[in-house]
C-alpha positions in Angstrom: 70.3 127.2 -123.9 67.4 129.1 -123.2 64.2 128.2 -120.6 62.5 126.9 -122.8 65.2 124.4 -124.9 65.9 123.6 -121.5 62.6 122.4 -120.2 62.0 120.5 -124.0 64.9 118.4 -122.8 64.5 117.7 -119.3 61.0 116.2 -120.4 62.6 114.6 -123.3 65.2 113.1 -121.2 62.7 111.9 -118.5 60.1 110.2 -120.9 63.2 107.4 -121.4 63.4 106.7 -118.0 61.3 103.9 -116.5 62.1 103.4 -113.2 65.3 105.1 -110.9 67.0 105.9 -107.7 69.0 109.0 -106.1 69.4 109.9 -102.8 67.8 113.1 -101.3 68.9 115.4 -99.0 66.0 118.0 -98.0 66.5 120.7 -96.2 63.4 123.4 -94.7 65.4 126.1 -92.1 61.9 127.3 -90.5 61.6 128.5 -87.0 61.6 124.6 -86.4 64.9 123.5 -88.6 64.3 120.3 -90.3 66.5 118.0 -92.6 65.2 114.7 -94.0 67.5 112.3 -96.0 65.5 109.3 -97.7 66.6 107.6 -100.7 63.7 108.2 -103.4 62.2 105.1 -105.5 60.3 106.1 -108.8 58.3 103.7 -111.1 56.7 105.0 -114.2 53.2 103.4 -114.2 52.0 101.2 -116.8 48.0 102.5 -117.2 48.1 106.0 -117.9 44.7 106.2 -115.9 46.8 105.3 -112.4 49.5 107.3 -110.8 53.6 106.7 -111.0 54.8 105.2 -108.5 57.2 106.1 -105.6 59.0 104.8 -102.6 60.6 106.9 -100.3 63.1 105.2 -97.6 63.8 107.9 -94.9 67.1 107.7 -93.3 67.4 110.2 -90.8 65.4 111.7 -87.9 62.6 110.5 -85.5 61.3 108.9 -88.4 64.3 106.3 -89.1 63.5 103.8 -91.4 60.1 104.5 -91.8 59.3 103.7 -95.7 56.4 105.8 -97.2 55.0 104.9 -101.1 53.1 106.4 -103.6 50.9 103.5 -104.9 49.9 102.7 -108.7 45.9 103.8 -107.4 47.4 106.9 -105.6 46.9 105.8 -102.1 49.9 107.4 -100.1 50.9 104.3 -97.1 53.9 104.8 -94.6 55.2 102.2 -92.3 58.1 101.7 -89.6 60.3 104.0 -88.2 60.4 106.3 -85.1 56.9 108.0 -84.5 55.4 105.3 -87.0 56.4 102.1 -85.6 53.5 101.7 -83.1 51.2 101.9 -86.0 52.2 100.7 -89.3 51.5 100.5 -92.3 49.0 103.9 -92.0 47.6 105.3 -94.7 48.6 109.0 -95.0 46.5 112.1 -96.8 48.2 114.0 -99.5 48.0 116.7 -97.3 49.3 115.3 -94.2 51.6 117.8 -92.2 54.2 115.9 -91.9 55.0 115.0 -95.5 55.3 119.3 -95.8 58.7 120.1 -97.0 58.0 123.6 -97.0 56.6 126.0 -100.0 53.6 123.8 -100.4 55.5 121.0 -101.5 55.3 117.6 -100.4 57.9 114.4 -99.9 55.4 112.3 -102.1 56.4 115.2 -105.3 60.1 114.9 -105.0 60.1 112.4 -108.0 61.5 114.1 -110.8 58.2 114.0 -113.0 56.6 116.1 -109.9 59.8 118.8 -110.1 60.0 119.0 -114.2 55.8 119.7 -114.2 56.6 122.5 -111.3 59.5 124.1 -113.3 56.9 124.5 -115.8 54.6 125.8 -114.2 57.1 128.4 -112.3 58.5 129.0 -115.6 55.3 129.9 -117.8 53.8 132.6 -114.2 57.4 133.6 -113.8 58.4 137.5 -113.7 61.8 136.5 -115.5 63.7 133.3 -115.6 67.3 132.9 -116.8 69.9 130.5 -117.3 73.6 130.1 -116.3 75.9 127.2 -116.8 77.9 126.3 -114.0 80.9 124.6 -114.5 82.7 121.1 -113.1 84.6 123.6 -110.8 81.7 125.7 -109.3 79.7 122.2 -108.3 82.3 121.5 -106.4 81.9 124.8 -104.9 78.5 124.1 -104.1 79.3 120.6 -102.3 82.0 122.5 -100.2 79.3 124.7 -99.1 76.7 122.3 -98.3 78.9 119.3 -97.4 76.1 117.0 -95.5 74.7 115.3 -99.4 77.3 113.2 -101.1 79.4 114.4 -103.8 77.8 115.0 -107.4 79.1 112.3 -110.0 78.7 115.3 -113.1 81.7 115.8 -114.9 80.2 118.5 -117.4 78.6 120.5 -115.5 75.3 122.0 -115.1 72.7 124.5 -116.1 71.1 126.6 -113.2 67.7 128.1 -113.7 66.4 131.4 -111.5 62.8 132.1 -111.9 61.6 134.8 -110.4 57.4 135.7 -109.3 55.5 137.2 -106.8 53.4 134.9 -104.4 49.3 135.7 -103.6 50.7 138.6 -100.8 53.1 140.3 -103.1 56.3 139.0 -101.6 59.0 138.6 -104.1 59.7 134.2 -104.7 62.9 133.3 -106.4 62.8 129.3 -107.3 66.4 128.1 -108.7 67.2 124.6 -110.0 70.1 123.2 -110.8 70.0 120.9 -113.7 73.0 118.3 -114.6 74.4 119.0 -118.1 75.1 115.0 -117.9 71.3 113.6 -117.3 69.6 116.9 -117.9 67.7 115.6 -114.6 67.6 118.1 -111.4 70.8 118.3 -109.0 69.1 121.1 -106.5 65.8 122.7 -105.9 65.4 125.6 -103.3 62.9 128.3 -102.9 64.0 131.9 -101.6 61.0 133.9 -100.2 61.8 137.6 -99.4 65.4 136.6 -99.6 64.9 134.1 -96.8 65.9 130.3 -98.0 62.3 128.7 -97.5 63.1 124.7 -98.5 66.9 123.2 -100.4 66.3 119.9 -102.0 69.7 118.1 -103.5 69.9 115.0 -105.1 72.9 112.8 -105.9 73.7 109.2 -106.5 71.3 109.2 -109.8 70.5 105.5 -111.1 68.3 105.1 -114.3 67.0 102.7 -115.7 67.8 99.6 -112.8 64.9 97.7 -113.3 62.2 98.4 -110.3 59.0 96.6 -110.1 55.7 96.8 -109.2 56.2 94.9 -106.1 58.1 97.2 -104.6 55.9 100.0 -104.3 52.8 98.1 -102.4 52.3 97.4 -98.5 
């Protein structure tokens, strides 16, 4: 399996899926630690001239139940929880600080569409990029490592992608993902910046395919 094959099928695999769930465990060690855990909602729109849909439930933090979505005309609205119950529902811009998980990337991109297009885009400005399969027993290595997410449900494995660059100032950037041999969708995202971990995304609990509507991603 090479970058490339690899990226062929993660799209492949993703253009079948309409709508799904997984939980999400994000993780940016700053001067200011921070660690969200929201389970993610994705519904692939309709029109091709409006935006996919998402849903983000956030279960941990000051923000507590606060539920932020993505809408089908690309308005971004949050509502209830912690900081946003005494003004809900708000209507957030894309570049709102606190939707920053670090790297320039924001909770509203952590659907898996957003991830495979930033894959490809690190791939094809990449230094080098390589692949190494990881086996049933080294996941589990991982999860003992990181034990706050809940356990990966991948019994074959998974492929784990390095790409390495150089950001605007010349410091080296290494992006990895881990990629489930099972789904071919994405089981980890982190970015190392000068060796320092700059943002860890892990997702677990994938369900495809369970029949989301429209309905659920408006307020």
């Amino acid at each position: 399996m090479t970058p490339p094959e690899l990226l062929r099928e993660m799209a492949s695999q993703f253009s079948a899926v309409r709508d799904y769930q997984v939980l999400v465990d994000a993780e940016t060690p700053d001067r200011k630690p921070r660690r969200h855990e929201f389970l993610l909602e994705f519904l692939r729109r309709a029109n091709p001239r409006q935006s996919n849909m998402v849903r983000l439930n956030v279960r941990s933090g000051k923000n507590d139940g606060a539920d932020l979505v993505l809408r089908q005309d690309g308005s971004i609205r949050m509502r209830g929880g912690g900081l946003f119950s005494k003004h809900f529902p708000v209507t957030l811009r894309r570049d709102d600080p606190r939707l920053d998980l670090g790297d320039g990337f924001a909770l509203w991109q952590a659907d898996f569409g957003s991830l495979i297009d930033r894959l490809v885009a690190a791939c094809d400005g990449a230094a080098s990029a390589g692949i190494e399969l990881l086996s049933p027993a080294d996941l589990k290595r991982m999860e003992r490592a990181d034990a706050p997410h809940p356990e990966w449900e991948d019994r074959a494995g998974a492929y784990r992608l390095r790409v390495e660059r150089r950001d605007r100032l010349d410091v080296p950037v290494q992006l990895e993902f881990v990629v489930s041999r099972q789904t071919s969708m994405p089981l980890r995202y982190s970015v190392t910046r000068d060796g320092k971990l700059v943002t860890r995304i892990t997702f677990s609990r994938f369900k495809p395919n369970v029949g989301k509507k429209p309905g659920r991603f408006r307020f």
